[in-house]
KOLGU-124962 format. One line per 4 residues: for each residue x, y, z of C-alpha. Coordinates in nm, 3 decimals. Layout:
REM residues N
X:Y:Z ~ ...
This chain:
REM residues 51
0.000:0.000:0.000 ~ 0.296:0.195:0.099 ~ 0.411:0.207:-0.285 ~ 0.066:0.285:-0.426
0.041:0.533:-0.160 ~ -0.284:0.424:0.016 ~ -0.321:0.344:0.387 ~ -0.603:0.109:0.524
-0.883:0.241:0.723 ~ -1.197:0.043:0.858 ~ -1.392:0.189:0.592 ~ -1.146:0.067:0.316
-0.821:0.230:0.170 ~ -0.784:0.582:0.079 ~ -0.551:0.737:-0.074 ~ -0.228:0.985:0.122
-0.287:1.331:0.079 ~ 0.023:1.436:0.269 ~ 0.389:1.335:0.035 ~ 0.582:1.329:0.416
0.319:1.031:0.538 ~ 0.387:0.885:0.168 ~ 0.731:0.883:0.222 ~ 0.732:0.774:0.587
0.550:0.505:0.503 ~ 0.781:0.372:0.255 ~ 1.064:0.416:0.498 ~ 0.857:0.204:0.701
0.782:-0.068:0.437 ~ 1.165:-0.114:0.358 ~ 1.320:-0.081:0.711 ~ 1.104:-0.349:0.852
1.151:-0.560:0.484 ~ 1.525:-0.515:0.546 ~ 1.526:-0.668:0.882 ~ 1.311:-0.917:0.836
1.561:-1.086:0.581 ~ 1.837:-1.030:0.787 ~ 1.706:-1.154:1.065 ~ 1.602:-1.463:0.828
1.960:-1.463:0.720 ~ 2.067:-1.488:1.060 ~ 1.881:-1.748:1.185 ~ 1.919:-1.988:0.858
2.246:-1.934:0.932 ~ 2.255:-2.062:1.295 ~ 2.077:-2.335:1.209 ~ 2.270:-2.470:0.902
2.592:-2.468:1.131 ~ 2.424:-2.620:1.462 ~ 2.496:-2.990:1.449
């Protein structure tokens, strides 16, 4: 939603008005994409080289 810049509301998505909320959002979207594959990463990696 982030990249189509809509955020979800009870009564359905509507679209940002405000380019800063937009961009926050995105910042948002990619931060917590960014740790969620390292922290996949991370633990694939702990258990491939636990015995």
């Amino acid at each position: 939603m982030a990249a189509r810049g809509t955020c979800n509301w009870d009564d359905g998505e509507k679209p940002l008005e405000d380019p800063q909320a937009v961009a926050a959002a995105r910042r948002t979207t990619l931060h917590i994409t960014v740790l969620s594959l390292l922290m996949a990463v991370a633990a694939t990696a702990v258990l491939y080289f636990l015995p």
